[in-house]
N, CA and C atoms as a LAMMPS dump frame, in Angstrom:
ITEM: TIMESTEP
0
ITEM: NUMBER OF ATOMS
267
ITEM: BOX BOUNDS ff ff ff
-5.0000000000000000e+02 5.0000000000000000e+02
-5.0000000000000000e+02 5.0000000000000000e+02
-5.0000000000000000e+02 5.0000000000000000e+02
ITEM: ATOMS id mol type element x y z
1 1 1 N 319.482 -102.789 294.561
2 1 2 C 318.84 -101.518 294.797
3 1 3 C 319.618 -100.683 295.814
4 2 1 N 320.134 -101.198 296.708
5 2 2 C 321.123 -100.303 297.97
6 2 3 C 322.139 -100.216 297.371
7 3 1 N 322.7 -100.817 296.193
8 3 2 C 324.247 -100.211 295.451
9 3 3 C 324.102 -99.063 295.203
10 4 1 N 322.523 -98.578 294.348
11 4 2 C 322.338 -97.472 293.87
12 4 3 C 322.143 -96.016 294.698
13 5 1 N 321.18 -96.787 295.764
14 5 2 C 320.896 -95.292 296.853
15 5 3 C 322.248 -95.675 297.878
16 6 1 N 323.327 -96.165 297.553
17 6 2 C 324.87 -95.803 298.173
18 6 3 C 325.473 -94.864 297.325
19 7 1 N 325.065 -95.277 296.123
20 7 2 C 325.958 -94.391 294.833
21 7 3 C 325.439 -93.1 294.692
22 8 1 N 324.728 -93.066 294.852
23 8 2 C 323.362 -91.599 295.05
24 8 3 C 323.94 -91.114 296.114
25 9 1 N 323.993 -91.617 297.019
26 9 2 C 324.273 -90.889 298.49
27 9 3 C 325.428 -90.439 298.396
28 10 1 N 326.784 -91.381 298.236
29 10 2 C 327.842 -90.809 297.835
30 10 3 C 328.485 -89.667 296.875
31 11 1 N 327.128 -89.32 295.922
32 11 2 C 327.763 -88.318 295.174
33 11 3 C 327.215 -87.307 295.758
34 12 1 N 326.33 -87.243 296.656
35 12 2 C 325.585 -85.938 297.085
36 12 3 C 326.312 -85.909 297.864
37 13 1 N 326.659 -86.625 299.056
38 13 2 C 327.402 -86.102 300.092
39 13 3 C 329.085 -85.193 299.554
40 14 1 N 329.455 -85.87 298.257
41 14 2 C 330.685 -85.431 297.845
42 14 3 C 330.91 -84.207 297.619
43 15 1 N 329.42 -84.011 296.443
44 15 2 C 328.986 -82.504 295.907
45 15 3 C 328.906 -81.648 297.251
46 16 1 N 328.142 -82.209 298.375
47 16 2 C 328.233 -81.401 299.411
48 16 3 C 329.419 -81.009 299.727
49 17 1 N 330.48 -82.013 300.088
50 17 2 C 331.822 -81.426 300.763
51 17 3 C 332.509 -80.672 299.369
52 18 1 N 332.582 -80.499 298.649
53 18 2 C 333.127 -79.478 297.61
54 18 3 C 332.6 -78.514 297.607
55 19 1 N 331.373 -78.374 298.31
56 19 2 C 330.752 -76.942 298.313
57 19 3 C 331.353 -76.129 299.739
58 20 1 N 331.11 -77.159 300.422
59 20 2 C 331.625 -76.427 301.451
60 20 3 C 333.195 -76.036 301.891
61 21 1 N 333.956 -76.897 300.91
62 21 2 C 335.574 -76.177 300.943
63 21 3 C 335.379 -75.163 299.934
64 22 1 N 334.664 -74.925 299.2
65 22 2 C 334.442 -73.731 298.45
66 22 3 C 334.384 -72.636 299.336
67 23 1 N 333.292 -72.384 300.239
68 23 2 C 332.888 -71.827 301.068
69 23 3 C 333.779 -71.457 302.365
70 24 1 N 334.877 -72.857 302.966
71 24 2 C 335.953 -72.279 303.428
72 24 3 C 336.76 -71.419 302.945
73 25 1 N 337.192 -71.628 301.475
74 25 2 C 337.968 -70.901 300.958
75 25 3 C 337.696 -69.527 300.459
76 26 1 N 336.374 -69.319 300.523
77 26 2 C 335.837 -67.906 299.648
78 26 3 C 334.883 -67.291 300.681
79 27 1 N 334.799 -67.768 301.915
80 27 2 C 333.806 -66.89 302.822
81 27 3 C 334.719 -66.109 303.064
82 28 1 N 333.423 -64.691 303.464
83 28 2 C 333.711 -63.176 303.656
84 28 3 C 334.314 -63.147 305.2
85 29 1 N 333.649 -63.763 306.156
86 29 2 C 334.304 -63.997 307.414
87 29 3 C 334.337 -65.125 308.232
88 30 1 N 335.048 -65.06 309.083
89 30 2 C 335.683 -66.158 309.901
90 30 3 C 334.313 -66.782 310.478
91 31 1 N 333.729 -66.792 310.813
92 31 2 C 332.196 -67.228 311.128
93 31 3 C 331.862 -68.251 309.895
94 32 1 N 332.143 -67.264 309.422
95 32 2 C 331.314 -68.663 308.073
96 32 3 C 332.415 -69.7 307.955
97 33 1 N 333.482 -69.47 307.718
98 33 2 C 334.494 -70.314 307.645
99 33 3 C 334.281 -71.74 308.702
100 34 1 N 334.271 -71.281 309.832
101 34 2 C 333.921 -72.192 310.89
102 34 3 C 333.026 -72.864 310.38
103 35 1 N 331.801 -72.326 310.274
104 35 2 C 330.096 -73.299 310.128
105 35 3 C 330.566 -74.37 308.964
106 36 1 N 331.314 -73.78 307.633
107 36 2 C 331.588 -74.316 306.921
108 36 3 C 332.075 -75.181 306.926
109 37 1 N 333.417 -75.215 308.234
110 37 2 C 333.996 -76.532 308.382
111 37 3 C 333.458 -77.456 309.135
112 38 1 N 332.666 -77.074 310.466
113 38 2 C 331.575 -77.632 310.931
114 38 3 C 330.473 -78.627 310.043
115 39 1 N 330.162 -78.316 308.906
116 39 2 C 329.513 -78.892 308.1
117 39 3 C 329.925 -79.853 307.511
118 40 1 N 331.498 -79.54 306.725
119 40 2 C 332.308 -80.281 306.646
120 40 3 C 332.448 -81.758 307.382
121 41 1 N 332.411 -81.618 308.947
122 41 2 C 332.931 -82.328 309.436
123 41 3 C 331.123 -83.707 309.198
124 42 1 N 330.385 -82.486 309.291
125 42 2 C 329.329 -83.316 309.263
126 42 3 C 329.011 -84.306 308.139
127 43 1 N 329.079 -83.607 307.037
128 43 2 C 329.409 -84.464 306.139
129 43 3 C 330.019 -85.503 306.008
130 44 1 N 331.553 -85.417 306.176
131 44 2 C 332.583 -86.324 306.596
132 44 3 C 331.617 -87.689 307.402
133 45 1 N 331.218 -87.229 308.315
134 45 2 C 330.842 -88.792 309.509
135 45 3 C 329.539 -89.083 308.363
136 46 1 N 328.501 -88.268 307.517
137 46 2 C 328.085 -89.524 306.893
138 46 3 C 328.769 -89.734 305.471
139 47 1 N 329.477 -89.841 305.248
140 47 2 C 330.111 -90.462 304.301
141 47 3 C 330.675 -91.637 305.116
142 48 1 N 331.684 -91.696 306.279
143 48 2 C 331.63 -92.868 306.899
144 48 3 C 330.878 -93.677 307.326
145 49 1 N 329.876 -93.003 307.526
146 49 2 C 328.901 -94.281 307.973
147 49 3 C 328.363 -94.791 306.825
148 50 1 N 328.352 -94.005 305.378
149 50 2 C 327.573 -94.53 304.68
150 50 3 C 328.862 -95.888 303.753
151 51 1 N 330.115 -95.275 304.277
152 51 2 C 330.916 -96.37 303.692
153 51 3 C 331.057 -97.913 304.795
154 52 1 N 330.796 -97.25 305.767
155 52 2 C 330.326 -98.879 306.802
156 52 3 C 329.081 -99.487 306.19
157 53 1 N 328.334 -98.986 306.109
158 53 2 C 326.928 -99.635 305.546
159 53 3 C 327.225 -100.303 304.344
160 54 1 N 328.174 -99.953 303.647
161 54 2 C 328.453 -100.25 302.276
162 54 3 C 329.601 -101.735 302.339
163 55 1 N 330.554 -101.334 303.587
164 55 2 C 331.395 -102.917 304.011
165 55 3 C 330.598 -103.577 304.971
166 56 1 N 329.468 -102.931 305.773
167 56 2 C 328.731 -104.24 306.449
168 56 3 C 330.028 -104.23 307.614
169 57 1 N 330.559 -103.75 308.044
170 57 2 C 331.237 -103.546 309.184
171 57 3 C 330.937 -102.249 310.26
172 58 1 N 331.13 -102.7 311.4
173 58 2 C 330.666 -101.596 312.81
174 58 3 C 331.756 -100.735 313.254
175 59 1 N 333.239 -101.208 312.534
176 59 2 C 334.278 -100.39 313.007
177 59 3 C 334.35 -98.711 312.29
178 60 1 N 333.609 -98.613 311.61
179 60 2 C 333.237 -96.973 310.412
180 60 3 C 332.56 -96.24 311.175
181 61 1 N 331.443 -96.945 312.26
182 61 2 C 330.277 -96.406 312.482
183 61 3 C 331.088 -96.039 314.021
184 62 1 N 332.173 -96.589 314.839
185 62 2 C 332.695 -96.229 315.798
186 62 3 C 333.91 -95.013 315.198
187 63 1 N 334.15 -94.909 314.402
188 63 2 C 334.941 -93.819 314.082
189 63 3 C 334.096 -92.797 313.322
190 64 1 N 333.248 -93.26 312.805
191 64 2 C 332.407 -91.521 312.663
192 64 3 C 332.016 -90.783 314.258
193 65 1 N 331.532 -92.2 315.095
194 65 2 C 331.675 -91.36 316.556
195 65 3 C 332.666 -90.445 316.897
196 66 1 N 333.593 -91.161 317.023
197 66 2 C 335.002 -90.364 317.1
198 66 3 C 335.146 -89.106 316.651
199 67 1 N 334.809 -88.795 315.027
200 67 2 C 335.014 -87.644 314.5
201 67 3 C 333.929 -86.633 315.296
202 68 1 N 332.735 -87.468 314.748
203 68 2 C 331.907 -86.292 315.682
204 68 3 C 332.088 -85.596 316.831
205 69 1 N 332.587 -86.274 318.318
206 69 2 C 333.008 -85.392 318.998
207 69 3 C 334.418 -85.236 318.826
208 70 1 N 335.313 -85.341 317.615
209 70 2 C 336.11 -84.017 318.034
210 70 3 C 335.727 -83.045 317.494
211 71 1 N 334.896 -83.374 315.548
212 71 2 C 334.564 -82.088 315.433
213 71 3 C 333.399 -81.005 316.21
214 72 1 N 332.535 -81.731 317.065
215 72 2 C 332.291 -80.672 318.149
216 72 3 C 332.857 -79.934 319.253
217 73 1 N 334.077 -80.761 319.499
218 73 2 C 334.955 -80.074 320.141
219 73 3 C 335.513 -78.963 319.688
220 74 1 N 336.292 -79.393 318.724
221 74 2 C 337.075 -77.883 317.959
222 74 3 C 335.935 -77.078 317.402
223 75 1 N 334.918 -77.471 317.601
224 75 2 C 333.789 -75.928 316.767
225 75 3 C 333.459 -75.392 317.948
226 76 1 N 333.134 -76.063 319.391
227 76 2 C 332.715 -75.078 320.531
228 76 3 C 334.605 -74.744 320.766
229 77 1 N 335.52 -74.926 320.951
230 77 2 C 336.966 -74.814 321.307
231 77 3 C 337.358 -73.343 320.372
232 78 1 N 336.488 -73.524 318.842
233 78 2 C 337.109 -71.915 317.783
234 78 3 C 336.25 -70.531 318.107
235 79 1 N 335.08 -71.405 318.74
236 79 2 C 334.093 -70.283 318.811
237 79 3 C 334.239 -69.687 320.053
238 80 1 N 334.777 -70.447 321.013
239 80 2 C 335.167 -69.695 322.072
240 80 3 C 336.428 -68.861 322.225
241 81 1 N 337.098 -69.07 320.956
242 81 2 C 338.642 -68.749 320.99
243 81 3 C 337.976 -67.267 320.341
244 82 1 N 337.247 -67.602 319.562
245 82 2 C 336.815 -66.33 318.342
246 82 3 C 335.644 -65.178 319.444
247 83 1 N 335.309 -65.919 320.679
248 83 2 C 334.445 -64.519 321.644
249 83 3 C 335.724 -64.018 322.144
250 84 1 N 336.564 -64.795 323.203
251 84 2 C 337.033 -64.161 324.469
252 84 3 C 338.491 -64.058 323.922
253 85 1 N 338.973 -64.809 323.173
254 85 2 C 340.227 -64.708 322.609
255 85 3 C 341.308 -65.856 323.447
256 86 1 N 340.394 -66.777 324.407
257 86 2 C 341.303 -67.4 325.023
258 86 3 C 340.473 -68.901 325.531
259 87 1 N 341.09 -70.073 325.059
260 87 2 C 340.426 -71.027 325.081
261 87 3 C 340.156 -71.577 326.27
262 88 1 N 341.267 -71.971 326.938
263 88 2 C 340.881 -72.465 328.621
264 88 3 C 340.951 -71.141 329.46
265 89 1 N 339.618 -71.168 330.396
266 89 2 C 339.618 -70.036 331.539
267 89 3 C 340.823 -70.171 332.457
């Protein structure tokens, strides 16, 4: 029964990230672009975690950490680049 709601999960999360490089590639402005990749990234960490759950290993679930804060880094790091025009004060 968990092969299936992995296989389920995996195609939604997939369908998700194809939507949202859609959306990188065809948003009207740089704002969306960001959220988009932001989402992206979100996506990304559960697909890893959902592929740790799937090997029964803890080393997936320490690197979706990982991703997560960098991709919060570079989304507060673009958005600040995209107010003031300059990343470190």
């Amino acid at each position: 029964m968990i092969v299936f709601a992995l296989g389920f999960a995996y195609v939604c999360f997939g369908v998700a990230m194809l939507f949202c490089l859609y959306r990188v590639v065809f948003a009207p402005g740089i704002a969306d672009r960001v959220l988009a990749l932001d989402t992206m990234t979100i996506n990304a960490i559960a697909l890893l975690t959902l592929f740790g759950i799937d090997k029964g290993t803890g080393m997936y679930f320490e690197a979706s950490l990982l991703f997560a804060m960098v991709g919060f880094i570079s989304t507060v790091a673009y958005g600040k680049f995209m107010l003031r025009g300059d990343i470190i004060e």
